[in-house]
PDB file with one MODEL, atoms N, CA, C and O in Angstrom:
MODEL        1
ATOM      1  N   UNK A   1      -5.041  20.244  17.329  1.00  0.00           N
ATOM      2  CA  UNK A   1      -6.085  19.865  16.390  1.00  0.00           C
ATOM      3  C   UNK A   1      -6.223  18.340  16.382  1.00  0.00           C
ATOM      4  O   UNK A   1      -5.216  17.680  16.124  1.00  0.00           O
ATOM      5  N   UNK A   2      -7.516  17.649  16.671  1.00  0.00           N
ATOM      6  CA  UNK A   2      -7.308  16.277  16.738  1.00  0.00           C
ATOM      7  C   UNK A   2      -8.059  15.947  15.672  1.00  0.00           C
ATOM      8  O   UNK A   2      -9.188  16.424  15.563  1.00  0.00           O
ATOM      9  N   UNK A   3      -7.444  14.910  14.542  1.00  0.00           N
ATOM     10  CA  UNK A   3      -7.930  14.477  13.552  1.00  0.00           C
ATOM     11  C   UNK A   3      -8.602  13.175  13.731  1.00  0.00           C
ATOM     12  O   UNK A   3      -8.296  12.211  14.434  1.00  0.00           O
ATOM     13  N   UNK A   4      -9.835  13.426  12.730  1.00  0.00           N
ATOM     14  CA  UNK A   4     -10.891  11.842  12.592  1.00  0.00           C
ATOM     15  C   UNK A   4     -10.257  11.010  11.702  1.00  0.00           C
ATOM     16  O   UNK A   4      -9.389  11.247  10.863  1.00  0.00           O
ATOM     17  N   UNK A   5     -10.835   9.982  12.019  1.00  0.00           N
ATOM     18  CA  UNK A   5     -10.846   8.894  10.937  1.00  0.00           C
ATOM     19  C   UNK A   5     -11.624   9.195   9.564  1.00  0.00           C
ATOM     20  O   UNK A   5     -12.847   9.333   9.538  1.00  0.00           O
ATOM     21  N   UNK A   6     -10.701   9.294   8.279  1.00  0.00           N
ATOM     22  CA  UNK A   6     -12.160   8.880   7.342  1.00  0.00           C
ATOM     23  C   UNK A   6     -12.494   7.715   6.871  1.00  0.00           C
ATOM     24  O   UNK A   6     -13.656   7.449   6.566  1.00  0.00           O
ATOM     25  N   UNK A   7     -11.402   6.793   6.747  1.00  0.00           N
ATOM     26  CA  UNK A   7     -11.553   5.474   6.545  1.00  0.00           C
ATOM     27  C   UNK A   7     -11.160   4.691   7.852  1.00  0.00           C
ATOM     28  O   UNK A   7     -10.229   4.880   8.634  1.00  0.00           O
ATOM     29  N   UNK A   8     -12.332   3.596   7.839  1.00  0.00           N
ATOM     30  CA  UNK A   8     -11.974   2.514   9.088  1.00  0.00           C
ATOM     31  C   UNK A   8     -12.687   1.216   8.053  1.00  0.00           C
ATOM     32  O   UNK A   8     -13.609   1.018   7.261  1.00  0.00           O
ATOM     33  N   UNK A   9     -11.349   0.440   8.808  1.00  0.00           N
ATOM     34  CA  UNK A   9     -11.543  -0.912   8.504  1.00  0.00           C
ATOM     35  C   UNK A   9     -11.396  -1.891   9.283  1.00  0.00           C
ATOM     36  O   UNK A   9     -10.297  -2.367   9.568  1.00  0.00           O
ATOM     37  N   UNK A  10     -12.480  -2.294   9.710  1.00  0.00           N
ATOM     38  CA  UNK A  10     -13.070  -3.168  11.196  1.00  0.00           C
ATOM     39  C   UNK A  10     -13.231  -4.605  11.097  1.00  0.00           C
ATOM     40  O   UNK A  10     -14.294  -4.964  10.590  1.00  0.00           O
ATOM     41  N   UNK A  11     -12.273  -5.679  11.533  1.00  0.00           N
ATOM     42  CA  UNK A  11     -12.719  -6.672  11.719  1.00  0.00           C
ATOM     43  C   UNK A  11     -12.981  -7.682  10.344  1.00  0.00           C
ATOM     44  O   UNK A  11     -13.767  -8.629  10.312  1.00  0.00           O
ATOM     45  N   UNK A  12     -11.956  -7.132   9.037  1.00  0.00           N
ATOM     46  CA  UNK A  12     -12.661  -7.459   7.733  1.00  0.00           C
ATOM     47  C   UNK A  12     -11.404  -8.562   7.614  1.00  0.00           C
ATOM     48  O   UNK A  12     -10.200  -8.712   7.825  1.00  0.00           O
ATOM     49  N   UNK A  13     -13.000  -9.428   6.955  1.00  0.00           N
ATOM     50  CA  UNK A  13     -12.344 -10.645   6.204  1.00  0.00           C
ATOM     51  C   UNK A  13     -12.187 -11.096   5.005  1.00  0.00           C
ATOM     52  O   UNK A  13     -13.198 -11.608   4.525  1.00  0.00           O
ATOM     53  N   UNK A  14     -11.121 -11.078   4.260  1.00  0.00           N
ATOM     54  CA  UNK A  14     -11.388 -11.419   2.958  1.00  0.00           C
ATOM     55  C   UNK A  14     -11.202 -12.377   2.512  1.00  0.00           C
ATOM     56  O   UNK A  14     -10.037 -12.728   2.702  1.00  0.00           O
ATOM     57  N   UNK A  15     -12.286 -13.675   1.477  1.00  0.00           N
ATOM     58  CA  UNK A  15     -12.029 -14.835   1.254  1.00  0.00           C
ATOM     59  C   UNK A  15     -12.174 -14.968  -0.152  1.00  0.00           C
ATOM     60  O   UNK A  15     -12.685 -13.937  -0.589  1.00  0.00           O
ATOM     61  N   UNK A  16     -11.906 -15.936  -1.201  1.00  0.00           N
ATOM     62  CA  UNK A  16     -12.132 -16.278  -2.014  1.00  0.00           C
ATOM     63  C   UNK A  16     -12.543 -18.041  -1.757  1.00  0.00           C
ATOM     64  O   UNK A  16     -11.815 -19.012  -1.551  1.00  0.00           O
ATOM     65  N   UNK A  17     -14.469 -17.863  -1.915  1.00  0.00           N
ATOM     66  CA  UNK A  17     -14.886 -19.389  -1.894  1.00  0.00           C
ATOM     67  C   UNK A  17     -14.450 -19.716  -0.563  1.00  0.00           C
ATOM     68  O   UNK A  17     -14.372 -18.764   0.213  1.00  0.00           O
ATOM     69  N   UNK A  18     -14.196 -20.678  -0.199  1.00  0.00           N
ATOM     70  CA  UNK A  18     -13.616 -20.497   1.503  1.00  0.00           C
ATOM     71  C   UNK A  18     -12.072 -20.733   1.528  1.00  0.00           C
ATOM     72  O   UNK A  18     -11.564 -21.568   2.278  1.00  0.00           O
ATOM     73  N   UNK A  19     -11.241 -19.832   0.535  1.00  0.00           N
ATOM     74  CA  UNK A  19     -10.207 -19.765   1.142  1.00  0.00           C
ATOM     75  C   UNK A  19      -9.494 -18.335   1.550  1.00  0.00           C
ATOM     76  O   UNK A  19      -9.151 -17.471   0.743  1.00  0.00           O
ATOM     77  N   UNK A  20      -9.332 -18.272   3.116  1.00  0.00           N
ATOM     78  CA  UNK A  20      -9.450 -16.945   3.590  1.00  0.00           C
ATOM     79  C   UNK A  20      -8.040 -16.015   3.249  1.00  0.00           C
ATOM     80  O   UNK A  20      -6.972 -16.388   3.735  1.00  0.00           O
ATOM     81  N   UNK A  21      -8.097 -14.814   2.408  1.00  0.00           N
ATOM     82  CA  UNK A  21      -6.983 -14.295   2.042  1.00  0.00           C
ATOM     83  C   UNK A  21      -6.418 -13.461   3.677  1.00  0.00           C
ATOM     84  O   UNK A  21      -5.338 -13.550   4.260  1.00  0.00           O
ATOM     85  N   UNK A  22      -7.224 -12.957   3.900  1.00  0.00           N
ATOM     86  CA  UNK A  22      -6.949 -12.356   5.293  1.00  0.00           C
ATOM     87  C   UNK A  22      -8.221 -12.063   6.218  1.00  0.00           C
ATOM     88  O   UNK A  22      -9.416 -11.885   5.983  1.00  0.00           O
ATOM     89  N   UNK A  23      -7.341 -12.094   7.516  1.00  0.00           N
ATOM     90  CA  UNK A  23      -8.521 -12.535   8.702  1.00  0.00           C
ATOM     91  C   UNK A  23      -8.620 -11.435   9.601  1.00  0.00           C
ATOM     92  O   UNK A  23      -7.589 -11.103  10.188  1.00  0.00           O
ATOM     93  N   UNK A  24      -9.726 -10.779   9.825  1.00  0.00           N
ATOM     94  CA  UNK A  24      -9.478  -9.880  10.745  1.00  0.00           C
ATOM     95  C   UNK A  24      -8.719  -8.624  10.842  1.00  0.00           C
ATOM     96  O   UNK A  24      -7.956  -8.557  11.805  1.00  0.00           O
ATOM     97  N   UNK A  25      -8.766  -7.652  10.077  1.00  0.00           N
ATOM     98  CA  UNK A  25      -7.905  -6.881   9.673  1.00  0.00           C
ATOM     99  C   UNK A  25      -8.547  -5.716  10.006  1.00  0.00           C
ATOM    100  O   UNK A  25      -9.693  -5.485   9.620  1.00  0.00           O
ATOM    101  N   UNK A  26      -7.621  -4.613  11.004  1.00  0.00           N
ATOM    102  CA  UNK A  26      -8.564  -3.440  11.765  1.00  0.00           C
ATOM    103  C   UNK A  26      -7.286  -2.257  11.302  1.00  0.00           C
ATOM    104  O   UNK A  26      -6.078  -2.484  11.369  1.00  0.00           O
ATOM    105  N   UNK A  27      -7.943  -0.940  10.818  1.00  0.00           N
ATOM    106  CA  UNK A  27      -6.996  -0.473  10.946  1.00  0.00           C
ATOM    107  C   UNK A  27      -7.792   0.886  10.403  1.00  0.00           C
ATOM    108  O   UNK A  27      -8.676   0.675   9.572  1.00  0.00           O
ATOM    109  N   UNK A  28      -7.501   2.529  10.885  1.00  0.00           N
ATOM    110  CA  UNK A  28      -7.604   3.924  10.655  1.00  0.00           C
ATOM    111  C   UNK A  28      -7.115   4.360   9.641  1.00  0.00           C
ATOM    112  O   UNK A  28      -5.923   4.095   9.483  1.00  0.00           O
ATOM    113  N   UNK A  29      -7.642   4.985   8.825  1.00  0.00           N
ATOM    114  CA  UNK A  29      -6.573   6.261   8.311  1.00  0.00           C
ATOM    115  C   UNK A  29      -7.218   7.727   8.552  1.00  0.00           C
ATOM    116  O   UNK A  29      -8.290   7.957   7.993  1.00  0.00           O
ATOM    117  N   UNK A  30      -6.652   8.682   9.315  1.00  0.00           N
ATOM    118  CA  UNK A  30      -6.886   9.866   9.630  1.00  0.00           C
ATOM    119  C   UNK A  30      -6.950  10.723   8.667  1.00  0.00           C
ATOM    120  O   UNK A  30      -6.190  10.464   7.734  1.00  0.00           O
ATOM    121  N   UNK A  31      -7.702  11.823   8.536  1.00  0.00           N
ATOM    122  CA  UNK A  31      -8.341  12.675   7.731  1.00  0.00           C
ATOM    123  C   UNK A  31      -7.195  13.428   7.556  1.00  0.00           C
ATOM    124  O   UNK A  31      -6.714  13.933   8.570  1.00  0.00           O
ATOM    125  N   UNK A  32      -6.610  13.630   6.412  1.00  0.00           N
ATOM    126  CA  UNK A  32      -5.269  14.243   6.054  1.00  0.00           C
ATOM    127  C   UNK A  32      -3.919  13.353   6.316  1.00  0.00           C
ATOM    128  O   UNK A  32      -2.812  13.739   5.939  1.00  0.00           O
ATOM    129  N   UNK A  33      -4.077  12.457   6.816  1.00  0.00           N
ATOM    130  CA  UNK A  33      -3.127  11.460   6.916  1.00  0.00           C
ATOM    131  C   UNK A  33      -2.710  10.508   5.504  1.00  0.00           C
ATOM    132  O   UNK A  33      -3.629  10.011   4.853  1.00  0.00           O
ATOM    133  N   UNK A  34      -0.845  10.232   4.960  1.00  0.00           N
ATOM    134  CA  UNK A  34      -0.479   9.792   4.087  1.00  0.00           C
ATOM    135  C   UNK A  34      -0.793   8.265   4.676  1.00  0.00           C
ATOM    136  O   UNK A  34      -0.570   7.970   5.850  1.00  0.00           O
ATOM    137  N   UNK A  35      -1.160   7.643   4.022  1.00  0.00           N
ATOM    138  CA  UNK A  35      -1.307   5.777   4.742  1.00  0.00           C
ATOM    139  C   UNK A  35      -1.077   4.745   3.209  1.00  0.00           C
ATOM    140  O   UNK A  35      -1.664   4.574   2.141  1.00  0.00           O
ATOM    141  N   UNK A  36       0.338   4.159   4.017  1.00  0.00           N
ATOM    142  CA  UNK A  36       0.749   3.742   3.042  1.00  0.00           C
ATOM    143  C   UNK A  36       0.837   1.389   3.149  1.00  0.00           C
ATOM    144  O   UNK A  36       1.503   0.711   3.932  1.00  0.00           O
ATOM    145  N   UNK A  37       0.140   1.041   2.331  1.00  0.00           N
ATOM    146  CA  UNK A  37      -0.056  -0.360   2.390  1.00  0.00           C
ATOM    147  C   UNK A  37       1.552  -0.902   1.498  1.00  0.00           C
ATOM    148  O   UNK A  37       2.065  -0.419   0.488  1.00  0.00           O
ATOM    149  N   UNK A  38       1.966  -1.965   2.291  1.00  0.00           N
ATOM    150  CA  UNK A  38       3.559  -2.380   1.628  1.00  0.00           C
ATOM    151  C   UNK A  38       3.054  -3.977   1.820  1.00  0.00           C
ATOM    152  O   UNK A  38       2.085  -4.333   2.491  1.00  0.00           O
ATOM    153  N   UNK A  39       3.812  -4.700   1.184  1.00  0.00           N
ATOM    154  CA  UNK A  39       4.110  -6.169   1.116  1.00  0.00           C
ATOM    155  C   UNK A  39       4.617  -6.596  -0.422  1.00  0.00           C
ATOM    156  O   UNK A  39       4.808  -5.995  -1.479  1.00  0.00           O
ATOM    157  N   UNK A  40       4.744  -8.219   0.138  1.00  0.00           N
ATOM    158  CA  UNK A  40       5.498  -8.647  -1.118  1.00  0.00           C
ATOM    159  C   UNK A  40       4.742  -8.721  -2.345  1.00  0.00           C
ATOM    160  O   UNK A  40       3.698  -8.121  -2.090  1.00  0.00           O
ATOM    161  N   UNK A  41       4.713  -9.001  -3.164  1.00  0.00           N
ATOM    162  CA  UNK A  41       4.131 -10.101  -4.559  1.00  0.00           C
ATOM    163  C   UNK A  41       2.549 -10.760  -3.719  1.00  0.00           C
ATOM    164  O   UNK A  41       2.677 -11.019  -2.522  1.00  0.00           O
ATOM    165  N   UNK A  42       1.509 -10.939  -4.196  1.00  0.00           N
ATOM    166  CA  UNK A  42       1.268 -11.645  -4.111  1.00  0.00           C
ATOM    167  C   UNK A  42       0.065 -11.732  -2.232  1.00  0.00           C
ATOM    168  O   UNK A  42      -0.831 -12.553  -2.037  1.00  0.00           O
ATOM    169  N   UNK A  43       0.496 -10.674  -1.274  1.00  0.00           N
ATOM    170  CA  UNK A  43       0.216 -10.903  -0.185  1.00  0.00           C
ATOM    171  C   UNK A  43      -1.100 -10.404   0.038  1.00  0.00           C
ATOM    172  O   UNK A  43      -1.838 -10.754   0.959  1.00  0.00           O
ATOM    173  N   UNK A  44      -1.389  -9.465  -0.959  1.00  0.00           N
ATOM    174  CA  UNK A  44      -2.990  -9.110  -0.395  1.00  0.00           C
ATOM    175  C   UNK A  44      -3.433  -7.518  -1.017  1.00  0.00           C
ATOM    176  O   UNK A  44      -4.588  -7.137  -1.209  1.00  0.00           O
ATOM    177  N   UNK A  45      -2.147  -6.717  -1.268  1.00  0.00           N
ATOM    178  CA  UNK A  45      -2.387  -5.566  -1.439  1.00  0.00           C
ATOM    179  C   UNK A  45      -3.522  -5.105  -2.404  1.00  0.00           C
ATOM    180  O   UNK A  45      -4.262  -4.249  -1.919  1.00  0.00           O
ATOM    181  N   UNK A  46      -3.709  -5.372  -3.249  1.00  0.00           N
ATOM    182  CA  UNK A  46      -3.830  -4.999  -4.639  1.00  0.00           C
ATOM    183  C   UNK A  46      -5.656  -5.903  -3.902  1.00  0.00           C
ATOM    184  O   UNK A  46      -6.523  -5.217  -4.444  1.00  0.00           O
ATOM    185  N   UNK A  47      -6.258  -6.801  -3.180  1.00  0.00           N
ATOM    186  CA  UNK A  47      -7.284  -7.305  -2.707  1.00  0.00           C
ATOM    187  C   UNK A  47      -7.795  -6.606  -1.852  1.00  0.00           C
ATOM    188  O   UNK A  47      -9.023  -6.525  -1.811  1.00  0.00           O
ATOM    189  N   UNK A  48      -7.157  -6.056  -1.126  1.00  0.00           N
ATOM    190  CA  UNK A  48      -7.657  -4.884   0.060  1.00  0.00           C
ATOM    191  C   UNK A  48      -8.087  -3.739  -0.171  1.00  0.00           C
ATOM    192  O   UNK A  48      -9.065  -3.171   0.315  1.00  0.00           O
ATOM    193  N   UNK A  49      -7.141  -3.287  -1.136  1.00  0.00           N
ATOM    194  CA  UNK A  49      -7.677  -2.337  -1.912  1.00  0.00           C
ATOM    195  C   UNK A  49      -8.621  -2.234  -2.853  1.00  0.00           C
ATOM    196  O   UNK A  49      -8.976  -1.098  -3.166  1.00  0.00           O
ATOM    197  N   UNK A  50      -9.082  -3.107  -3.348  1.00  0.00           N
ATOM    198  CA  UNK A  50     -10.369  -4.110  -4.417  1.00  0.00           C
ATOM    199  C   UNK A  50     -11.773  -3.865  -3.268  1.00  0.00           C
ATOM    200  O   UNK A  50     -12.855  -3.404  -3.631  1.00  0.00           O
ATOM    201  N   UNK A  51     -11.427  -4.314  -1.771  1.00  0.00           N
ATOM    202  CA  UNK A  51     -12.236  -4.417  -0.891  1.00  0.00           C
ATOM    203  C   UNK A  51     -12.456  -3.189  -0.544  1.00  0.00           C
ATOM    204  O   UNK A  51     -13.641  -3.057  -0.236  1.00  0.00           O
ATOM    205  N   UNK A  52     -11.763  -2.065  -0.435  1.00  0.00           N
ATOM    206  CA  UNK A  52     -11.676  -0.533   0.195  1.00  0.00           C
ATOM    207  C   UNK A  52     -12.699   0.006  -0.944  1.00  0.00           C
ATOM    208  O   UNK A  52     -13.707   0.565  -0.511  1.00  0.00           O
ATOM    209  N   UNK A  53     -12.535  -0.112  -2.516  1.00  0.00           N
ATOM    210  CA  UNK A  53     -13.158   1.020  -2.789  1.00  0.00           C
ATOM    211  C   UNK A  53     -14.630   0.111  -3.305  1.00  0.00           C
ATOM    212  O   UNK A  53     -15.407   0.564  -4.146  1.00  0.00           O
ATOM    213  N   UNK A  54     -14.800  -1.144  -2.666  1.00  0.00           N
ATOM    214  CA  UNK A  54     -16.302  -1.660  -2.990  1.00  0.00           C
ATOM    215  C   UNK A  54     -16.309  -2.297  -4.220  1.00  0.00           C
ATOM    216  O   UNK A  54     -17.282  -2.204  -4.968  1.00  0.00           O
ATOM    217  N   UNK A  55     -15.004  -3.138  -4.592  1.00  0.00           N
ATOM    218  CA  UNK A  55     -15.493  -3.705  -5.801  1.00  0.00           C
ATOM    219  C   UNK A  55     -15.495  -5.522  -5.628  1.00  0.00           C
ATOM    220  O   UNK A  55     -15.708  -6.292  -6.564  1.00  0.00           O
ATOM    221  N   UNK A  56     -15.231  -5.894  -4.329  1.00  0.00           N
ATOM    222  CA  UNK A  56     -15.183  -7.095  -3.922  1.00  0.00           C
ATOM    223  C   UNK A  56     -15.810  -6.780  -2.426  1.00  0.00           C
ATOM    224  O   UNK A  56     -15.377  -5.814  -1.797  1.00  0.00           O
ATOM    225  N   UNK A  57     -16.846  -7.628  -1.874  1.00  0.00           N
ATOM    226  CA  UNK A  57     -17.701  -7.538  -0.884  1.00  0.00           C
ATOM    227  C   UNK A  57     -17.162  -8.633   0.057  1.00  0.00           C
ATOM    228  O   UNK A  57     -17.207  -9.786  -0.372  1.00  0.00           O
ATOM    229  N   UNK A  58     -16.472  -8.335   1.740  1.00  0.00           N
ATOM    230  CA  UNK A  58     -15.987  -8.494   2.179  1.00  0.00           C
ATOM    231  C   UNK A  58     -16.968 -10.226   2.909  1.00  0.00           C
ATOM    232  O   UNK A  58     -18.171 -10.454   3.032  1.00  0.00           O
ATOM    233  N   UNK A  59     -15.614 -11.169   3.257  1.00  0.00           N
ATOM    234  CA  UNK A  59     -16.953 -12.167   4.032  1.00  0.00           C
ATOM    235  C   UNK A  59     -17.279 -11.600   5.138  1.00  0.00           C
ATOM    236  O   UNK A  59     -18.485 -11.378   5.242  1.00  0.00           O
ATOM    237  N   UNK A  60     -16.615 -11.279   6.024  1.00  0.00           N
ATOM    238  CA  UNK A  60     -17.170 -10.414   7.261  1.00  0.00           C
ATOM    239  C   UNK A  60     -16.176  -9.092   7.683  1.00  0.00           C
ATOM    240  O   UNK A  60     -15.026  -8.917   7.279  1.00  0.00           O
ATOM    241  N   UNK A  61     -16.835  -8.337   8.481  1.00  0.00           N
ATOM    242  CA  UNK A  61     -16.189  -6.557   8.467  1.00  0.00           C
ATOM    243  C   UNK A  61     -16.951  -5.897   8.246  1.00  0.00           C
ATOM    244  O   UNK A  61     -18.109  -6.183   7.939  1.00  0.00           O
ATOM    245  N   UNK A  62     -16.327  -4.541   8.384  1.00  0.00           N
ATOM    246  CA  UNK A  62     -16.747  -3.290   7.842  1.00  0.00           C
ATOM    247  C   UNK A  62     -15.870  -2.433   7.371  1.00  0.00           C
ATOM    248  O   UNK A  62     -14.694  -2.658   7.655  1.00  0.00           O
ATOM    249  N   UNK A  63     -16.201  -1.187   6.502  1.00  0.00           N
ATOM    250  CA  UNK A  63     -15.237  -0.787   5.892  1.00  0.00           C
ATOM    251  C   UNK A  63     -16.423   0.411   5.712  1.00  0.00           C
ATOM    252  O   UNK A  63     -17.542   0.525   5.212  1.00  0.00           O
ATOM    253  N   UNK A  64     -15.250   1.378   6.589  1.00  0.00           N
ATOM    254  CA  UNK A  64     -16.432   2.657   6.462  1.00  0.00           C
ATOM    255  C   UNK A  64     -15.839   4.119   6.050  1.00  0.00           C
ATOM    256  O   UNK A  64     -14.806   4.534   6.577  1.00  0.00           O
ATOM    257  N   UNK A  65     -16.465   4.781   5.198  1.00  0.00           N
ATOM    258  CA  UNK A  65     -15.867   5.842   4.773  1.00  0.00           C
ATOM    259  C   UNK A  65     -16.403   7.181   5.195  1.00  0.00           C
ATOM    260  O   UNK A  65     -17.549   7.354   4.778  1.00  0.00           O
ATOM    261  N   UNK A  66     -15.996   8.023   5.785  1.00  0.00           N
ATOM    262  CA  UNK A  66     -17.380   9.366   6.463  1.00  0.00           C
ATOM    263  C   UNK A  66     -18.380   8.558   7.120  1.00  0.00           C
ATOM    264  O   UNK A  66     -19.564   8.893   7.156  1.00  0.00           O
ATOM    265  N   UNK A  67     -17.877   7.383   7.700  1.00  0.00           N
ATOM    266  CA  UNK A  67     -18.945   6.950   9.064  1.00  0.00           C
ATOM    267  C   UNK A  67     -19.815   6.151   8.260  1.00  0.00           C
ATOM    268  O   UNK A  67     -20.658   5.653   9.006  1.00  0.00           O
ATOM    269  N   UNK A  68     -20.023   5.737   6.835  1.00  0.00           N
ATOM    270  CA  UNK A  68     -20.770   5.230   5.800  1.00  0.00           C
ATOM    271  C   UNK A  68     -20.170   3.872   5.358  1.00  0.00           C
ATOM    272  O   UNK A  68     -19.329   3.676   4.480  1.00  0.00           O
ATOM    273  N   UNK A  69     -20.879   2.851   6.279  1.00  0.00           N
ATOM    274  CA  UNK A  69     -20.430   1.620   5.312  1.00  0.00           C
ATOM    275  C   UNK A  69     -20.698   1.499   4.177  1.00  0.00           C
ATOM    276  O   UNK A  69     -21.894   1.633   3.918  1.00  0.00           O
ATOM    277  N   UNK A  70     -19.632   1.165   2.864  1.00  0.00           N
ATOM    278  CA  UNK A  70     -19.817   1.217   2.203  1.00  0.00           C
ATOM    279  C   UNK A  70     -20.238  -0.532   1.722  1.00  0.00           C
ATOM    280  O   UNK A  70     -20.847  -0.830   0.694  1.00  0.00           O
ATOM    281  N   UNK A  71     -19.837  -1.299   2.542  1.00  0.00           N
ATOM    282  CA  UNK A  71     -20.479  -2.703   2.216  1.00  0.00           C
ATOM    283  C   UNK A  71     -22.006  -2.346   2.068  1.00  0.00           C
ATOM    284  O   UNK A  71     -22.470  -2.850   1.045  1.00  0.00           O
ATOM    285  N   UNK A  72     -22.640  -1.842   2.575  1.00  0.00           N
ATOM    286  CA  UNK A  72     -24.040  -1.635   2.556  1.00  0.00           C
ATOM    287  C   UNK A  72     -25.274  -0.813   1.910  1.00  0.00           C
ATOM    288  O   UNK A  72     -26.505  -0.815   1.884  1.00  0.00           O
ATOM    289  N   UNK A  73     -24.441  -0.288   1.534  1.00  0.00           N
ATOM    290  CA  UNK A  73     -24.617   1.180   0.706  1.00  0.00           C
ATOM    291  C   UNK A  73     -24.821   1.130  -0.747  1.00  0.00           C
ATOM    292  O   UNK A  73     -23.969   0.672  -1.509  1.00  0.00           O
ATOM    293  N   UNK A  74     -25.832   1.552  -1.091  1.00  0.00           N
ATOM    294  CA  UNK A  74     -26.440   0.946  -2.829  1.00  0.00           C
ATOM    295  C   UNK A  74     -26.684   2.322  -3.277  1.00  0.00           C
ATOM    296  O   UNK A  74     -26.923   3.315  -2.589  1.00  0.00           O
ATOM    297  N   UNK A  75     -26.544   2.163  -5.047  1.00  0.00           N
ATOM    298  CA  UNK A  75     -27.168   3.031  -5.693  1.00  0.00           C
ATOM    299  C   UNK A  75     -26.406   4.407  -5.748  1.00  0.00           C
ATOM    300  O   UNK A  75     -25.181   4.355  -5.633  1.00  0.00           O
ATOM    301  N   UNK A  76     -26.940   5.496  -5.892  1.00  0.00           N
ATOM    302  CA  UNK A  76     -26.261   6.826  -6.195  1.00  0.00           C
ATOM    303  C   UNK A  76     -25.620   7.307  -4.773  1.00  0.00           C
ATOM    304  O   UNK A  76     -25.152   8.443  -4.851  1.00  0.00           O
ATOM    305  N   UNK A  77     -25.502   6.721  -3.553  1.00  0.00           N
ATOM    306  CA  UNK A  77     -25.024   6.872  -2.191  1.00  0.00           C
ATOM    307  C   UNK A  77     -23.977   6.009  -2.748  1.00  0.00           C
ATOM    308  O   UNK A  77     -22.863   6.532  -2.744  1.00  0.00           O
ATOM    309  N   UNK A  78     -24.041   4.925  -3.184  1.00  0.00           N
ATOM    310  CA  UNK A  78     -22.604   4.155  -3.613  1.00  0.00           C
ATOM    311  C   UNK A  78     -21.654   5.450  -3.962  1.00  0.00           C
ATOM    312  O   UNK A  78     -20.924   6.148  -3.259  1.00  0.00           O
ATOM    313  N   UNK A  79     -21.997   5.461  -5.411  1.00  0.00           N
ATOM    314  CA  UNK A  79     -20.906   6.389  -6.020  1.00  0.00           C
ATOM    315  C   UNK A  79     -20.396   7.494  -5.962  1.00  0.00           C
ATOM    316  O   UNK A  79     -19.824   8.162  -6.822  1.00  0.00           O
ATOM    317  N   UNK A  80     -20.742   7.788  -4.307  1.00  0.00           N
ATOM    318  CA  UNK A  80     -19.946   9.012  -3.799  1.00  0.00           C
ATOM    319  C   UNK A  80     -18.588   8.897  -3.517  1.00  0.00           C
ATOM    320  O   UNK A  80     -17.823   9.806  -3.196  1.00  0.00           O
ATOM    321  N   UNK A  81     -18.325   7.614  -3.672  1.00  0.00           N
ATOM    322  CA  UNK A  81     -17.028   7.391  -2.881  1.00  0.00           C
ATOM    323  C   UNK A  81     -16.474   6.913  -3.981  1.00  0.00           C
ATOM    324  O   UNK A  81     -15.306   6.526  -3.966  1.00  0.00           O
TER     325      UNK A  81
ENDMDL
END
């Protein structure tokens, strides 16, 4: 059985004003797959995740959920996710 991606996160940058919290950041999580984000205090977690479910708009990337960027995505298509 080969599993999809439902979340992809392509190439995303996250800044505050121009100071860049993280650069370039690519990474899957497979459809039924546990995916687990770790670090210290302070490193980003709790921002990435801010960025994943659309409540901080990335400086550059994508971040797609069911093939649906959600950077782009307005209105009652937003709040499916």
């Amino acid at each position: 059985m080969v599993s999809e991606p439902i979340i992809k996160v392509k190439n995303l940058t996250m800044a505050y004003e121009n100071n860049v919290i993280m650069d370039n950041i690519s990474f899957e999580v497979m459809r039924g797959q546990k995916f687990v984000i770790l670090g210290g205090s302070g490193c980003g977690k709790s921002t990435l995740l801010k960025h994943m479910i659309g409540l901080y708009e990335p400086s550059n990337g994508q971040i797609l959920i069911d093939d649906e960027d959600i950077v782009t995505t307005y209105g009652k298509a937003r709040k499916r996710y």
